[in-house]
C-alpha positions in Angstrom: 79.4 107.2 124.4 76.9 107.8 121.5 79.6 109.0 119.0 83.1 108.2 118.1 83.9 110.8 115.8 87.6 112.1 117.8 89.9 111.9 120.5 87.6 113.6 123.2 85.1 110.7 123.0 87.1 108.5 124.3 87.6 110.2 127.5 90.8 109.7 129.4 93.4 107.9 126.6 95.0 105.7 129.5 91.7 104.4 130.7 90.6 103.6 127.1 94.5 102.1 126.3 94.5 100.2 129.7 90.9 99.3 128.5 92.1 97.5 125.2 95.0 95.8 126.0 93.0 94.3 128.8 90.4 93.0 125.9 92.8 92.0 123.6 93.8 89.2 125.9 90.2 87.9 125.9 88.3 89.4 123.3 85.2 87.1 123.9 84.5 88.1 127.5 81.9 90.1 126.6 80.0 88.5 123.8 76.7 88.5 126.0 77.2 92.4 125.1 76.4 92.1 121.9 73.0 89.6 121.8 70.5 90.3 119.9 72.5 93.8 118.8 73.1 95.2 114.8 75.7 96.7 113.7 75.3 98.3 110.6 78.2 99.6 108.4 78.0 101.7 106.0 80.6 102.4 103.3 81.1 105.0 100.7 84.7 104.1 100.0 86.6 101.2 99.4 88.2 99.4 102.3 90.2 96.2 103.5 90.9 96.4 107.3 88.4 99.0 108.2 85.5 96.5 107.1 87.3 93.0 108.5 88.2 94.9 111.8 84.8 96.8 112.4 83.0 93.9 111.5 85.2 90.9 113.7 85.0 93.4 116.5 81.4 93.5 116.6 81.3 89.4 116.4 83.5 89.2 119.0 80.9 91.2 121.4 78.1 88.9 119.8 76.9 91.5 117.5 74.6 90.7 114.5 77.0 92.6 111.5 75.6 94.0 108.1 77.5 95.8 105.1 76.4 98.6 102.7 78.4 99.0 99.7 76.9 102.5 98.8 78.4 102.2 95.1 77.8 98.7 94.9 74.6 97.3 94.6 72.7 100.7 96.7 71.0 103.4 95.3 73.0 106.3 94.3 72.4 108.9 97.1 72.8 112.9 96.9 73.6 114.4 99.6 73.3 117.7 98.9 70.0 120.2 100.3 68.3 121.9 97.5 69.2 120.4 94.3 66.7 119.1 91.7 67.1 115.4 91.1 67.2 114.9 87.8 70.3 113.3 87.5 71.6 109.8 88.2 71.0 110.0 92.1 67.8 107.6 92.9 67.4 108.6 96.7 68.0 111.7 98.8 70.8 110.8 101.8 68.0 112.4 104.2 65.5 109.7 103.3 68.0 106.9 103.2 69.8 107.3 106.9 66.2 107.0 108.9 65.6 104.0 107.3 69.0 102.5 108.2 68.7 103.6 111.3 65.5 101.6 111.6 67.3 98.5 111.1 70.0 98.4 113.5 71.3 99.3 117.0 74.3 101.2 116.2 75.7 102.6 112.3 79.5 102.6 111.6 80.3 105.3 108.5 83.3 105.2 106.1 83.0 108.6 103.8 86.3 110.4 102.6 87.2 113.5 101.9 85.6 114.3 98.0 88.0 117.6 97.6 85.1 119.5 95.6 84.5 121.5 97.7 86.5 122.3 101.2 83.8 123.9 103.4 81.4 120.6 102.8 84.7 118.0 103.8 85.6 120.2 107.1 81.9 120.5 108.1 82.0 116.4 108.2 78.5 117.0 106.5 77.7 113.2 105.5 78.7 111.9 108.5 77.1 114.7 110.8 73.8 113.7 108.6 74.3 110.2 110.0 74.3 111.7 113.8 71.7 113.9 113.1 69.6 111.7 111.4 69.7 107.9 111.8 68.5 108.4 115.5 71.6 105.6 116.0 74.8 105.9 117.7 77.5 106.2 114.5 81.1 105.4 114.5 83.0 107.1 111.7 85.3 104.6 110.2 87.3 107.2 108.0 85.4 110.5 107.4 86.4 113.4 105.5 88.6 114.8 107.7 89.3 111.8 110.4 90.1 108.4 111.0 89.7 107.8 114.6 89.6 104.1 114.7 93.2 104.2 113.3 94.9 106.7 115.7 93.5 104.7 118.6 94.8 101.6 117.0 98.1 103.6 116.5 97.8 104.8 120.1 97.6 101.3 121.4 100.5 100.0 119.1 102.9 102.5 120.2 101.5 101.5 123.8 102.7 98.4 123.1 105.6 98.8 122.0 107.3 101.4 123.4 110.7 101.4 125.1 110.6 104.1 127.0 108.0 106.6 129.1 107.7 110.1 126.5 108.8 108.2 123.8 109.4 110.8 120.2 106.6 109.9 117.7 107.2 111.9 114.1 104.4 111.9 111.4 106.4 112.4 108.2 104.9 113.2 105.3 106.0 111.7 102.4 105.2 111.7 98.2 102.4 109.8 96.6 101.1 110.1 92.6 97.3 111.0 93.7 95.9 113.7 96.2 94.8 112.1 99.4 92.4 113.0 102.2 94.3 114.5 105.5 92.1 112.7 107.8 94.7 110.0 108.9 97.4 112.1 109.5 95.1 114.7 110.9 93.5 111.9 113.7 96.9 111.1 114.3 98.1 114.2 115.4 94.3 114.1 117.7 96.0 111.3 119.1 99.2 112.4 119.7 98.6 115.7 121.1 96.7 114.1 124.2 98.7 111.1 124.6 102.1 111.3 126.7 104.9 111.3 124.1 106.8 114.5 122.1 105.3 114.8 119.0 106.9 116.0 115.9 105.2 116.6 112.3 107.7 117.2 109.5 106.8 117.8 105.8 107.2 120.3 102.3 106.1 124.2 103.2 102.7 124.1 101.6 101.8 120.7 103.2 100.6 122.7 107.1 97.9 120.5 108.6 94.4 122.3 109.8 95.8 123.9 113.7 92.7 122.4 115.2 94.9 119.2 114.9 98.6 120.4 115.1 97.6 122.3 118.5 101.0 122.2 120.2 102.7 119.7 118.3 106.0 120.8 116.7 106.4 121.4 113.0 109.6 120.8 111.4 110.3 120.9 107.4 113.5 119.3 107.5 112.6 115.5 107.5 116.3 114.6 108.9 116.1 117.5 111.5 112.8 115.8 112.6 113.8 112.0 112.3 116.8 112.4 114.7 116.5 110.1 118.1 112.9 109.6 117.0 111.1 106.3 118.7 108.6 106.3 116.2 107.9 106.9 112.4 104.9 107.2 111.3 105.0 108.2 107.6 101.8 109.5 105.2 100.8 111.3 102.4 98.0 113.8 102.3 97.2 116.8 99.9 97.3 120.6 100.6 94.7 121.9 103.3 95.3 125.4 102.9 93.8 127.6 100.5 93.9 128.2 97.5 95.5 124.7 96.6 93.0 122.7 99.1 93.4 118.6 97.7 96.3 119.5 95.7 99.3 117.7 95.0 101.9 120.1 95.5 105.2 117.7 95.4 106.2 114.2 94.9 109.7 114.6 96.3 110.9 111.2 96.7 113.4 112.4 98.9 111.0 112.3 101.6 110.5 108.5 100.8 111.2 106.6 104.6 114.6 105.2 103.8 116.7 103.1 105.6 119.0 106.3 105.6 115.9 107.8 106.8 115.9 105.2 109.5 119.7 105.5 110.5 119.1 109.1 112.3 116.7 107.6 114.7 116.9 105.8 117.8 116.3 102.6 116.1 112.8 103.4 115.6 110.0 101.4 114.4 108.2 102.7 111.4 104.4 103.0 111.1 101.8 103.2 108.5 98.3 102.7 107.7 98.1 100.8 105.1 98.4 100.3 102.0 100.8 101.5 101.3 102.9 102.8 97.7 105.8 101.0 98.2 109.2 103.3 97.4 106.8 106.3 97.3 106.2 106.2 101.2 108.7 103.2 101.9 111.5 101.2 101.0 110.7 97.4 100.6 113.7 96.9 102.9 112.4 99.6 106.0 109.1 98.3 105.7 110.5 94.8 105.7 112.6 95.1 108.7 112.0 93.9 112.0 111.3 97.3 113.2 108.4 97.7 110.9 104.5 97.8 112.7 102.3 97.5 110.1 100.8 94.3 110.7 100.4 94.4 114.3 99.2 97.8 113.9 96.4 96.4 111.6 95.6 93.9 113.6 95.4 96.3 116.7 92.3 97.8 114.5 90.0 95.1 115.6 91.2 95.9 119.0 90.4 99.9 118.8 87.2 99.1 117.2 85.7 97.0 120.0 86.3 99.3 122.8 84.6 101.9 121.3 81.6 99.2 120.3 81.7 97.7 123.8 81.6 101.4 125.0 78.2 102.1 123.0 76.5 98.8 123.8 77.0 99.5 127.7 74.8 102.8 127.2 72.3 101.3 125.1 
């Protein structure tokens, strides 16, 4: 593996699920791995469990670990071909990526979606400069338009606690107050789509998902219609894809809020998110309270996603 951008890089999902639960029972066995190794991660965007994960993940596996804080303490970089820098940008993204590259073994990228303009986010255009560039293997850690690490980690959670084979996953949109990226829910459907469970999306008409990610998966705009015998909830916001009103907010219907109502019309399922999260926006306090609530071992099971696909670089080093 020399990328880790989607799904397909991973391979066969059971191997790489049968992989990680296997190294999250010892997740020092192969610290030798890792000797004398950088990572280097690189972020454009705010982040909690991304950088804690990404980063413990490559200690576990004996990795020497750095941080960029692009906005923090970094030159300002453009990133755009062409443009005459006269402005507040120092240093050209082209210059800047070699010379990161030169430092370390592999590069771990977190970049979001910027909503000015559509065909720059879908083209994955920062992080394709990385792969293109740095002469590294790169890991996206949230790009534009996907978060692989957390479908995998969301993958391996559901893995885990599943009660049944096929169980019935739902991604459910639900209202926010600011326009966000669709790259979780859109590596979530990734995910789904090649894993072995029925997968549902429900949300507003106007909220359709890019069909490079729905695929097969069924869409359904009535929420309860969607929720009923569902295993698994897994609720997010994201803005318009479609044009004209890409990154648009279109609603805040806080009927969609994951209630415990909500809840009631599913097989006792356990409810799923990210993180963070807008508390009654997405989720009641009580649902995401409740024993049947993921969130924390899902977070945790980010450390656990991250180091398969490190481990899976190092080996091809």
């Amino acid at each position: 593996m020399k990328t880790f951008t989607n799904v397909k890089d991973l391979g066969d999902l059971k191997t790489a699920v049968a992989e990680a639960l296997e190294l999250k029972k010892n997740r020092y066995a192969y610290k030798k791995l890792g000797e004398n190794r950088t990572l280097l991660m690189v972020f454009f965007n705010s982040s909690l469990r991304t950088r804690l994960s990404t980063q413990k993940a490559g200690m576990n596996l004996g990795m020497n670990t750095m941080v960029l804080d692009i906005n923090q303490g970094a030159w300002k970089l453009e990133t755009e071909r062409g443009v005459i820098m006269d402005g507040d940008k120092t240093e050209h993204i082209l210059e800047a990526i070699p010379v990161m590259g030169s430092y370390c073994d592999i590069i771990a990228v977190r970049s979001f979606a910027q909503f000015e303009s559509k065909t720059f986010d879908y083209n994955e255009t920062i992080i394709n400069q990385f792969i293109q560039y740095s002469g590294k293997p790169v890991i996206s850690m949230e790009a534009a338009t996907g978060h692989p690490l957390q479908a995998f980690a969301d993958l391996i959670t559901i893995e885990e606690y599943k009660k049944r084979e096929h169980p019935k996953v739902v991604l459910t949109w639900a209202p926010h107050p600011r326009a966000l990226p669709q790259a979780v829910p859109n590596s979530f459907a990734d995910f789904m789509n090649e894993a072995d469970v029925e997968f549902v999306i429900t949300h507003p008409e106007g909220y359709e998902l890019d069909e490079k990610f729905v695929r097969g998966a069924r869409v359904e705009y009535d929420q309860n219609k969607a929720l009923e015998n569902a295993d698994f909830v897994y609720a997010k916001n994201w803005s318009a894809y479609a044009d004209p009103n890409y990154g648009k907010i279109l609603s805040k219907d806080h009927s969609w809020t994951v209630s415990s109502e909500k809840m009631a019309l599913t097989n006792h399922a356990y409810f799923m998110h990210c993180l963070p999260v807008r508390r009654n926006m997405i989720v009641t306090d009580d649902v995401i309270e409740s024993p049947q609530s993921l969130v924390i071992p899902e977070a945790a099971n980010r450390e656990i996603s991250a180091q398969v696909v490190i481990k899976r670089i190092l080996e091809h080093l």
